[in-house]
C-alpha positions as CSV (number, residue, x, y, z in Angstrom):
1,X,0.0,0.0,0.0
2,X,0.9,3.4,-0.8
3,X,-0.1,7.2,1.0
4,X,-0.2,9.6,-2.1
5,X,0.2,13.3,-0.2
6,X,-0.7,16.1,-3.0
7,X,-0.3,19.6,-1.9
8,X,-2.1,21.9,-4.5
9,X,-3.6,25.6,-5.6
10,X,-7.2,25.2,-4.6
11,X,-8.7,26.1,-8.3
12,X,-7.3,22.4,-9.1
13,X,-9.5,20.2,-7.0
14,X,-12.7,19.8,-9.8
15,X,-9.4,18.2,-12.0
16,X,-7.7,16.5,-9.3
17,X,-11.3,15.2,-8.5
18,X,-12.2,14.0,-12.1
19,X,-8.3,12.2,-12.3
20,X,-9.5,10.3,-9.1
21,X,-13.2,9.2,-10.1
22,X,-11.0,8.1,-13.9
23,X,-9.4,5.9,-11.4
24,X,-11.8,4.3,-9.1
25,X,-10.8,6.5,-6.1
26,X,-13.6,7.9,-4.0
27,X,-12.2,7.7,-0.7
28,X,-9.7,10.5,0.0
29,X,-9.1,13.7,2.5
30,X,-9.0,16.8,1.5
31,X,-7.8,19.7,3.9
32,X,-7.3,23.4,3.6
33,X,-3.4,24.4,4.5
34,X,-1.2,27.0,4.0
35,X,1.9,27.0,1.8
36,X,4.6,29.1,3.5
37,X,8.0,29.4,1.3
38,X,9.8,32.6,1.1
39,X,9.1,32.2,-2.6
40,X,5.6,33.3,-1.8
41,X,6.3,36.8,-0.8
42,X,3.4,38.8,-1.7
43,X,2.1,42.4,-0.4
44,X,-1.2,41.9,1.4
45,X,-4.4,45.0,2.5
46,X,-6.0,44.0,5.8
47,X,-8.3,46.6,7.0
48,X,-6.0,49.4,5.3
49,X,-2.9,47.6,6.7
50,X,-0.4,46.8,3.9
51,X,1.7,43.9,5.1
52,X,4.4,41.1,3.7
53,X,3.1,37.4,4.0
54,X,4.5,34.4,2.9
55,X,1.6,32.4,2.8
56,X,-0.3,30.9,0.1
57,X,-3.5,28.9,0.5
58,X,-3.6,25.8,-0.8
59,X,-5.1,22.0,-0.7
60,X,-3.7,18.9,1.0
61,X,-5.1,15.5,-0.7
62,X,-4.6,12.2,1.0
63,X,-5.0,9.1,-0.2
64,X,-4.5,5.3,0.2
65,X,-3.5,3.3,-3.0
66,X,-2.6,-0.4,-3.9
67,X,0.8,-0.7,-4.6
68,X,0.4,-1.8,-8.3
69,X,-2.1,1.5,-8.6
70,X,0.2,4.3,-7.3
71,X,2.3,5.2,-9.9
72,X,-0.3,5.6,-12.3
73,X,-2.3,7.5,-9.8
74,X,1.0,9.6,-9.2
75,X,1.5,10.2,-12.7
76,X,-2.5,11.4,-13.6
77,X,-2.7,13.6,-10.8
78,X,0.9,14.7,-12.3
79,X,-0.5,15.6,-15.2
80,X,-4.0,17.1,-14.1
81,X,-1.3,19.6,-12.0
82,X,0.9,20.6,-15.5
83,X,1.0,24.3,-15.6
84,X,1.7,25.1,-11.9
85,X,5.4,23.9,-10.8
86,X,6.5,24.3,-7.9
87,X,3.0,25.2,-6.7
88,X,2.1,21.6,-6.8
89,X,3.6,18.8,-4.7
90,X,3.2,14.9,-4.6
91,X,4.9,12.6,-2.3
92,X,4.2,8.8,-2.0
93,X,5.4,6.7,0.7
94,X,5.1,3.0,1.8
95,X,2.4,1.6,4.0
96,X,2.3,-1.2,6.3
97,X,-1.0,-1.6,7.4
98,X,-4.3,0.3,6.8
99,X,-6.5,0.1,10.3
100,X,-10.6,1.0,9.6
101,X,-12.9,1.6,12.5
């Protein structure tokens, strides 16, 4: 078994969505984080404040795929993410066990 762990710009998740369902995966987590990289610098108006941030939001997907599955789920979602760079990240890492209550 394989975690897939896709960090992303939240105008991607109808494609990211669509990859999934092309693939038979329904069951996966979505959560809202922030991005924080130096790279993000950006000027920011809070109630007529002007400030520097470094944060970006983006999406965290989670998901649990067979072994012989994940590198073809790695490389869709890859593709569904073309365009964005270093805005997008995937990381996949090994499984033991898998524990539903």
């Amino acid at each position: 078994m394989k975690k897939i762990e896709v960090i992303f710009p939240p105008s991607r998740i109808y494609e990211l969505r669509e990859t999934l369902a092309e693939h038979f995966l329904f069951e996966f987590i979505v959560s809202d984080v922030k991005d924080i990289a130096p790279k993000n610098i950006r000027v920011v108006n809070y109630n007529g404040i002007r400030y520097e941030t470094d944060e970006k939001a983006a999406y965290k997907l989670e998901l649990i795929a067979r072994d012989e599955e994940a590198d073809n789920v790695t490389e869709a979602l890859s593709i569904a993410l073309i365009g964005y760079g270093t805005d997008s990240k995937i990381l996949v890492t090994n499984v033991r066990e898998v524990e539903t209550h």
